[in-house]
C-alpha positions as CSV (number, residue, x, y, z in Angstrom):
1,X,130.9,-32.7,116.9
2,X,128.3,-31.4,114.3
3,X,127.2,-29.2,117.1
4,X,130.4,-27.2,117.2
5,X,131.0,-27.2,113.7
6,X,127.7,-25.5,113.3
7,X,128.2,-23.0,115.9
8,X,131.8,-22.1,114.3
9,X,130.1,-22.0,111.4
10,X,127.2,-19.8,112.5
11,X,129.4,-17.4,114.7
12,X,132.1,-16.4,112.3
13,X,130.1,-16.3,108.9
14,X,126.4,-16.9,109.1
15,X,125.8,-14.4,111.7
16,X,127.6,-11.8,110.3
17,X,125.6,-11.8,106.9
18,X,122.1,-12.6,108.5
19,X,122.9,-9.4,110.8
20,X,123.9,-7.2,107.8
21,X,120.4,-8.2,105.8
22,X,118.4,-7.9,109.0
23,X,120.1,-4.1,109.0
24,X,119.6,-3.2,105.9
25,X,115.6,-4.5,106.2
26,X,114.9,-3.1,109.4
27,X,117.3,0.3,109.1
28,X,118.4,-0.8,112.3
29,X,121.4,-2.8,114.6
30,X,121.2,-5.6,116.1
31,X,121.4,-3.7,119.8
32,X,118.8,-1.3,118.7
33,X,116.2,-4.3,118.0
34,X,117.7,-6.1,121.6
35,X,116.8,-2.6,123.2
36,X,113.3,-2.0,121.8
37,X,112.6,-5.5,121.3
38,X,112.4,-6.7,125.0
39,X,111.8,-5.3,128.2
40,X,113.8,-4.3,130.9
41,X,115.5,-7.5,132.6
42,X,118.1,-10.4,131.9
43,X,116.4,-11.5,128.5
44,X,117.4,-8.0,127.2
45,X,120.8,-7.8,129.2
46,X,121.8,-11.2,128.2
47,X,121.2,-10.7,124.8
48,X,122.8,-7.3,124.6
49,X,125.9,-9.1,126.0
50,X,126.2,-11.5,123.9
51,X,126.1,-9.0,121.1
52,X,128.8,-6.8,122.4
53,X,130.8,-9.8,123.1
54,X,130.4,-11.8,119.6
55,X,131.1,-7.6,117.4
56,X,134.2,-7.7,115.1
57,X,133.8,-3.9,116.9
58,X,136.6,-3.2,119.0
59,X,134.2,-0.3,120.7
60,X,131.6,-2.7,121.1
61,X,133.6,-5.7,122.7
62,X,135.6,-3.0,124.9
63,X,132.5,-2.0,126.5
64,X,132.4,-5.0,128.7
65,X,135.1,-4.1,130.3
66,X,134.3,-0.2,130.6
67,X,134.2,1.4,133.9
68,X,131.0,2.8,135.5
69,X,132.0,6.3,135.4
70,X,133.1,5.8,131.5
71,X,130.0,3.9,130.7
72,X,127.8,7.5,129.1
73,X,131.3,8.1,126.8
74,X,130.9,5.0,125.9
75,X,127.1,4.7,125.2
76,X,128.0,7.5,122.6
77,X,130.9,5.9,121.1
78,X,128.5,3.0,120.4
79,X,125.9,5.0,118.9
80,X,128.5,6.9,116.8
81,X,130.2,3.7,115.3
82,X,126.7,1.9,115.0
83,X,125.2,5.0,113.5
84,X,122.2,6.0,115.6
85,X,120.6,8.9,115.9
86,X,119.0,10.0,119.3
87,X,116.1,11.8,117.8
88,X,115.2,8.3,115.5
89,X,116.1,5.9,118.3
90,X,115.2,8.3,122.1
91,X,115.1,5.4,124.2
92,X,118.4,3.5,122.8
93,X,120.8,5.6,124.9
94,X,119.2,4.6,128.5
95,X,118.4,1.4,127.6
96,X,121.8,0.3,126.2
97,X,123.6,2.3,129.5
98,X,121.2,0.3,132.2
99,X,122.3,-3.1,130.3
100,X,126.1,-1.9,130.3
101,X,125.3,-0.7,134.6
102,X,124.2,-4.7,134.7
103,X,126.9,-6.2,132.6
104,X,129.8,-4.3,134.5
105,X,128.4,-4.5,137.8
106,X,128.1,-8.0,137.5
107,X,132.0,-8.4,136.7
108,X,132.6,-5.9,139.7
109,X,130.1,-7.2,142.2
110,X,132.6,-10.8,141.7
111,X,135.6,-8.8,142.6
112,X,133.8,-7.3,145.6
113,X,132.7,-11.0,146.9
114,X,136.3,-12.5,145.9
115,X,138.0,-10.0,148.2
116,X,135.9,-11.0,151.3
117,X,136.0,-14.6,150.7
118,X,140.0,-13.8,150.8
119,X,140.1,-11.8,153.6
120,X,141.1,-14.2,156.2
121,X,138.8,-13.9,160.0
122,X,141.3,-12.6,162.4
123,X,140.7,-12.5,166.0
124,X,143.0,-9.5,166.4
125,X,140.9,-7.5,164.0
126,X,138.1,-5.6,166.7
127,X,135.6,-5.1,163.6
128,X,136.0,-9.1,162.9
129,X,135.1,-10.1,166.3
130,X,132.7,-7.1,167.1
131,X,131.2,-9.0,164.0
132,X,131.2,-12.7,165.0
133,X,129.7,-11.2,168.6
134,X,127.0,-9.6,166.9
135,X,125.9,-13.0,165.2
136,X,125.6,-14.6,168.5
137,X,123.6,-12.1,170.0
138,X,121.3,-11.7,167.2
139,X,120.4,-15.5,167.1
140,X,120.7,-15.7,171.3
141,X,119.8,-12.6,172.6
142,X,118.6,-14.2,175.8
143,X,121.9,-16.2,176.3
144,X,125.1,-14.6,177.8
145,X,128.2,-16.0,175.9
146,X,130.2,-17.9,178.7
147,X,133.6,-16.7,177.2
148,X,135.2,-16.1,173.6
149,X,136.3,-19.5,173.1
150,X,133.6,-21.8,174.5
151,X,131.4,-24.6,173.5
152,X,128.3,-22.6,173.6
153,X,129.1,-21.9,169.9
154,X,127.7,-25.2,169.2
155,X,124.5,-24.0,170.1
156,X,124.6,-22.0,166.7
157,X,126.3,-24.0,164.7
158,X,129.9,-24.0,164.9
159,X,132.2,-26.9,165.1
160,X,134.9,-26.2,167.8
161,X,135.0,-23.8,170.5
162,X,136.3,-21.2,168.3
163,X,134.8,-20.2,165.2
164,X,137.4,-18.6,163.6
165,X,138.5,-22.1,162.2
166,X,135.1,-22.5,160.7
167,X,135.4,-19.2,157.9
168,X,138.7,-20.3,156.2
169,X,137.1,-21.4,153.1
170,X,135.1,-18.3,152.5
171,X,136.8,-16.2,154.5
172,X,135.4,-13.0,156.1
173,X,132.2,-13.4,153.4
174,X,130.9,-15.9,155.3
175,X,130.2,-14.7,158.5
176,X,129.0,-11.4,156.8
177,X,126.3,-13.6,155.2
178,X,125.4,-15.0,158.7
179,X,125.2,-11.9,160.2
180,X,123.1,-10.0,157.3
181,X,120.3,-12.6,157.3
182,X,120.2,-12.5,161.1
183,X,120.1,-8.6,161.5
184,X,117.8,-8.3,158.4
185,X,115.6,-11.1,158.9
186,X,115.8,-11.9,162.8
187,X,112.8,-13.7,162.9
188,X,113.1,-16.1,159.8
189,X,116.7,-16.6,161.4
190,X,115.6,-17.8,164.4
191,X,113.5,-19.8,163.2
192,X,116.0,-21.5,161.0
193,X,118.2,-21.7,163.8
194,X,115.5,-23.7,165.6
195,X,114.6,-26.3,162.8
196,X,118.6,-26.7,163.0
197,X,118.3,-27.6,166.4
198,X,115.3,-29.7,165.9
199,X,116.4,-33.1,167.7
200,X,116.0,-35.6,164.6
201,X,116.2,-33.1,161.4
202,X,119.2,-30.9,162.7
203,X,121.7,-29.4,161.1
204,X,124.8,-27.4,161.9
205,X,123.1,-23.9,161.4
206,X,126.3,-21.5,161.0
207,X,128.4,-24.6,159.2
208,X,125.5,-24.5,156.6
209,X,125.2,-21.4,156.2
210,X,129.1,-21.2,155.3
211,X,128.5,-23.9,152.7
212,X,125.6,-21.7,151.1
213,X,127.6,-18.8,151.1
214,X,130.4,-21.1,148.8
215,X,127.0,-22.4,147.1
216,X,126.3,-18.3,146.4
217,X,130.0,-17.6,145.4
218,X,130.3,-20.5,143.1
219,X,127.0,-19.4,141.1
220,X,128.2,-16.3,141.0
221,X,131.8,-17.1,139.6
222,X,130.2,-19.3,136.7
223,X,128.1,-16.5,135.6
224,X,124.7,-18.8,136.7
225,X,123.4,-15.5,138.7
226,X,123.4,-13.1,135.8
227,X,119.1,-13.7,134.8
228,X,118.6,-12.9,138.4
229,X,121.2,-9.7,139.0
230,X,119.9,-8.7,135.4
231,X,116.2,-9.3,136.7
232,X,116.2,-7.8,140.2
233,X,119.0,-4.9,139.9
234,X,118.1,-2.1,137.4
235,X,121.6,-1.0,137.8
236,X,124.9,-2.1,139.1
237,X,124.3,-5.2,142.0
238,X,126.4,-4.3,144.5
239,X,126.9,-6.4,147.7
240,X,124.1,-5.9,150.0
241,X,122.4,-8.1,146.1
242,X,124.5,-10.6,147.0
243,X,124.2,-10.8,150.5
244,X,120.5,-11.1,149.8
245,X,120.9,-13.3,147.3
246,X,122.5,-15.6,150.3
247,X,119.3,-15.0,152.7
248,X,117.1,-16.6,150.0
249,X,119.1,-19.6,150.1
250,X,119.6,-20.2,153.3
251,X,115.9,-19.3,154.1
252,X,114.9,-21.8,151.4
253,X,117.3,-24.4,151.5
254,X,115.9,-25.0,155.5
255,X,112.3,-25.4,153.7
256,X,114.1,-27.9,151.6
257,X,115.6,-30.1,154.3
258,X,113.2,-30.2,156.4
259,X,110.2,-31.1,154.2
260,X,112.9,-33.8,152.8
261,X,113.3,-35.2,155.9
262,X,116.6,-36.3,155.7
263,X,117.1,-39.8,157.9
264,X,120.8,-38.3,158.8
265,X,123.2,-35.4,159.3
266,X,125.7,-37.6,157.2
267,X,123.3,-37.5,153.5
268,X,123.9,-33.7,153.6
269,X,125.9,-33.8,150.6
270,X,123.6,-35.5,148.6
271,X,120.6,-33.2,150.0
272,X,122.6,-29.7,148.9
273,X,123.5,-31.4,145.3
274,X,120.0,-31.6,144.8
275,X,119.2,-28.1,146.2
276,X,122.1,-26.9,144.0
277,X,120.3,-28.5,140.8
278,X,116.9,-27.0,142.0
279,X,118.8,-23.5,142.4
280,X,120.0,-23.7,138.6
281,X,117.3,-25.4,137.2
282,X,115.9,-21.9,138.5
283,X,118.1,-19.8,137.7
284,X,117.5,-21.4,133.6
285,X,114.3,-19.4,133.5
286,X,115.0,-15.7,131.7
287,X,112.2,-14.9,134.1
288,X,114.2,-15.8,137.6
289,X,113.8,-13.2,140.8
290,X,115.7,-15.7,143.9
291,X,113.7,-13.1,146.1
292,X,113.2,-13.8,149.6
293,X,109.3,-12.6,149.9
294,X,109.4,-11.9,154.1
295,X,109.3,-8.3,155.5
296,X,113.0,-7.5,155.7
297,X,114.3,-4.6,158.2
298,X,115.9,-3.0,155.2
């Protein structure tokens, strides 16, 4: 309870004043000292957001939600309100638009992902299954699928003889992920697939790799991702961040099971809580770069 009165407390008076003293010390604002105060990355980004976010500034708390081609008119609005003058400040300009590129993109790059995890597989669609064919010869190029619906699916991971029931939690965003990693990192795929298949540490390969892809999604809805976008993407992420994002977890998260050594199939719940916590307790660190270091095709 004393927590939140002190955060009330701090938030609508004491941050205020300490802000206005700090300005009139320093001759500078707050997101001046953010931008020349720390280098490029989510440290400076996060900080900058909070900033914009906590302003009594109507221009300031607008520019979260500012479009991408607004974001220069904006940068000047800011600097006009707040005062600052290029010639004083040179660097304030790009640095404040790079952490606005981050901020927005972030909010954008979550509409992008929510509309594929919405867009329900459909076996009429030819791009869909051109899609889901692709998967299967990426990960089995020396097998010949049978027929559409067949059991061989099982061989990668599926559940039934028709994988289109396997996508309806995440939609069309999962099999994108499963196709990305396997055309961008065919080896390290194939080699996941095969640990999958290993006779006493399997795991169903493609069903997994849905579940990571609502592992990715969730992180991303809760805002967990941010020190990493903000870290790796000098800009706006866009999806091929996400869907890379997704190879790094699926990549590690086979590491994880298998030097676990799980004693069953039926503990994987408990095994991907506890790579869930390791994944945040990561993504904690202002430092964080979830980076999949192989050679990728891309």
């Amino acid at each position: 309870m004393f927590g939140y009165i002190w955060e009330y407390i701090y938030t609508s008076f004491l941050r205020y004043w300490l802000k206005w003293l700090i300005r009139q010390a320093t001759a500078t604002c707050e997101l001046q000292r953010i931008c020349s105060g720390y280098k490029p990355g989510a440290a400076r980004t996060t900080k900058a957001e909070y900033a914009l976010q906590s302003s009594k500034n109507e221009v300031l708390r607008a520019a979260l939600e500012t479009s991408k081609d607004s974001l220069e008119q904006c940068v000047d609005q800011i600097m006009k309100v707040k005062n600052i003058k290029p010639a004083k400040d040179p660097k304030f300009r790009e640095s404040l638009h790079i952490c606005l590129l981050q901020i927005t993109g972030y909010s954008s790059l979550y509409i992008s992902v929510e509309d594929l995890r919405k867009e329900v597989f459909n076996s009429d669609n030819p791009e869909h299954e051109a899609m889901l064919l692709k998967l299967w010869d990426l990960l089995m190029p020396t097998v010949k699928l049978e027929s559409r619906i067949t059991k061989q699916w099982g061989d990668i991971g599926f559940q039934g003889d028709d994988p289109k029931t396997d996508f309806r939690g995440m939609g069309l965003l999962g099999l994108i992920n499963l196709v990305f990693f396997s055309e961008n990192y065919t080896t390290e795929a194939r080699q996941v697939l095969s640990h999958a298949n290993h006779p006493k540490l399997g795991y169903s390969y493609a069903i997994v790799g849905i579940n990571l892809t609502e592992m990715a999604y969730s992180l991303l809805k809760s805002g967990a991702l941010k020190p990493h976008f903000y870290n790796t993407v000098q800009g706006t992420p866009v999806l091929q961040h996400f869907h890379q994002l997704y190879c790094y977890l699926a990549y590690e998260f086979d590491k994880f099971w298998i030097a676990e050594e799980p004693e069953s199939i039926m503990q994987f719940n408990q095994y991907r809580e506890k790579f869930h916590n390791i994944v945040r307790t990561h993504l904690q660190d202002p430092g964080v770069c979830l980076t999949l270091t192989v050679n990728s095709k891309n």
